[in-house]
N, C-alpha and C positions, 0 to 999 in steps of 0.2 A: 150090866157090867160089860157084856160083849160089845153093847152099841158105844159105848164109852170107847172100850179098847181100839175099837173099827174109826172112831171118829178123831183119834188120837192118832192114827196110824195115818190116816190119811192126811190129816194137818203137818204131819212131818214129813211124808212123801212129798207134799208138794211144796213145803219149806226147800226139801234136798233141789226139786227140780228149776224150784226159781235163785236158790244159790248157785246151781250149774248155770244156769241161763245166765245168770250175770258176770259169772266167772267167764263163758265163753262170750259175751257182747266186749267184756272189758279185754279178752287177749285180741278178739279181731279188729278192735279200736287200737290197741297195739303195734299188729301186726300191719296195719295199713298206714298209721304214724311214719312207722322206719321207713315203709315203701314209697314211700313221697318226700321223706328227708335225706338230706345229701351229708351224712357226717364226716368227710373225709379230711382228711388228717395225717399228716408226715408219720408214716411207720416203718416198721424195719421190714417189712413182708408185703406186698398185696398177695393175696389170697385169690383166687378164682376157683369158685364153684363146678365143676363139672356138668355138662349138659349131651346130650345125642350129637353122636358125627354120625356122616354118611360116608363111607367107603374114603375116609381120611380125609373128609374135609367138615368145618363144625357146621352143626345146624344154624338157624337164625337164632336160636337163643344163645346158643354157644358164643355166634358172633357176636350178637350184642354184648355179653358180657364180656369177650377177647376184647373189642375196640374198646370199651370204656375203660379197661386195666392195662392197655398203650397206652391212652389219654393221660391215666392218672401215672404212670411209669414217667412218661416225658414230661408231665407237668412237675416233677422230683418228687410226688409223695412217694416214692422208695425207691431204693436202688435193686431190690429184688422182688423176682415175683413166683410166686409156688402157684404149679398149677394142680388139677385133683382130676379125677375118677378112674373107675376101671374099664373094662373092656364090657360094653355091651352085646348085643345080639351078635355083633361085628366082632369074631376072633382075631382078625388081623391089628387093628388099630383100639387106641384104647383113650379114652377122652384127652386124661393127662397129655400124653403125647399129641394126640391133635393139636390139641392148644398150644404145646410147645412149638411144634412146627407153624401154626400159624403166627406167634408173637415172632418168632425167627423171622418167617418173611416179610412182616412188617417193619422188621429195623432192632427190636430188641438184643440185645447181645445174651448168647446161648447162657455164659457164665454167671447173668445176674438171673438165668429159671433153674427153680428148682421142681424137675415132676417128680406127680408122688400119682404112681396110678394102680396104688392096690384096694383102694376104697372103692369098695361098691354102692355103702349107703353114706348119706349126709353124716351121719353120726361117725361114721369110719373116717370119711373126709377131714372131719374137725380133728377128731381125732390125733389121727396120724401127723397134719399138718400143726397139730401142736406138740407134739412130739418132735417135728422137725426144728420148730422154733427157738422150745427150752434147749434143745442139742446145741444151737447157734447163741445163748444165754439172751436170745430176744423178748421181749416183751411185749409188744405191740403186734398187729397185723390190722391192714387194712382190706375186708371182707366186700369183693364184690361180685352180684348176684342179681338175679331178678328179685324186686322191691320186693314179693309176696313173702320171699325166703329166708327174711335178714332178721326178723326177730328171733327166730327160733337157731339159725345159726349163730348170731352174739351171743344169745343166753351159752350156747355148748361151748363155744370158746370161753366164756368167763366161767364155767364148771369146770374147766382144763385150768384156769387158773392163768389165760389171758387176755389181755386187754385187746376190745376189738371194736372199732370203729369203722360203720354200715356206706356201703355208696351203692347205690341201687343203678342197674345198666338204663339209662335213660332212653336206648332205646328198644327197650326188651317188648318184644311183640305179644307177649301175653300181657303183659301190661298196661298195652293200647285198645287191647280187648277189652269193654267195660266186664263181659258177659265171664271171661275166663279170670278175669282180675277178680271178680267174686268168688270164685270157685275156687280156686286156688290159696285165697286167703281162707276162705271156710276150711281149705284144706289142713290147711299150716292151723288152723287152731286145733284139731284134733289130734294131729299127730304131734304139736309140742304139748299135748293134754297127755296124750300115752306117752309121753318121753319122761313128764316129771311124772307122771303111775310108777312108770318101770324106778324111777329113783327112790319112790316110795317102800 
């Protein structure tokens, strides 16, 4: 009876681990889909992700994704752009405004940025910047970000109950990495795995 029970037990432990297995091969198949696809699309918002500035100026990931949200600004996918984060290790400067001030000096007009820079995590990010949107009776935003980070940011916006369409910074330098493009998506699958846990 016990070698029953014991052989039973194990037939369904490893039932559970090769349903995780597939579940996490199918989000990272996912996650690397959106980061190679360009869905952009006329919306009332582009969105920008928040990344590391150095003593008020943005890092390279920052850039990458600031130059591709000019790009898509003057290309007319929006006439506004919300930018996101809070203030890192750096008390003085705080992402959101980084980014403000850099779209400024590239030519954006201050009127069409909206900063939002009390979000510390992704999740606050979405958040808050959907909160901005419903306040403006928007609908739409157009989310961009380093490719690894667009599945699990769509997913939060359409739990906010908005429509979001993914444009990945094409020239996001982790992205050019084969080595940190792995890692990083391995990342993203863990952490939209505890996201819908916690929703659980």
């Amino acid at each position: 009876m016990r070698r029953r029970i014991l052989k039973w037990a194990t037939l369904l432990a490893v039932l559970v681990l090769v349903s995780i297995s597939l579940y996490w091969a199918y989000l990272y198949n996912q996650v690397r889909y959106l980061a190679t696809h360009d869905d952009s699309r006329v919306a009332e918002a582009i969105v920008v992700l928040g990344a590391a500035q150095y003593n008020g100026r943005p890092s390279k990931v920052l850039r990458a994704r600031l130059d591709h949200a000019y790009d898509l600004y003057t290309g007319s996918y929006s006439t506004h752009i919300i930018t996101t984060g809070s203030y890192g290790p750096d008390p003085n400067y705080s992402e959101a405004v980084v980014a403000t001030q850099y779209l400024t000096e590239k030519g954006v007009d201050p009127l069409d940025i909206i900063t939002e820079q009390s979000s510390l995590t992704t999740h606050d990010s979405v958040r808050t910047a959907s909160l901005l949107v419903k306040s403006r009776s928007w609908k739409t935003v157009l989310v961009v970000s380093d490719g690894f980070h667009l599945y699990r940011v769509k997913k939060m916006f359409e739990d906010e109950g908005i429509i979001a369409y993914t444009s990945p910074a094409p020239a996001s330098p982790i992205e050019v990495s084969a080595s940190q493009r792995f890692w990083y998506s391995l990342r993203e699958v863990f952490l939209f795995s505890a996201y819908r846990l916690v929703d659980l």
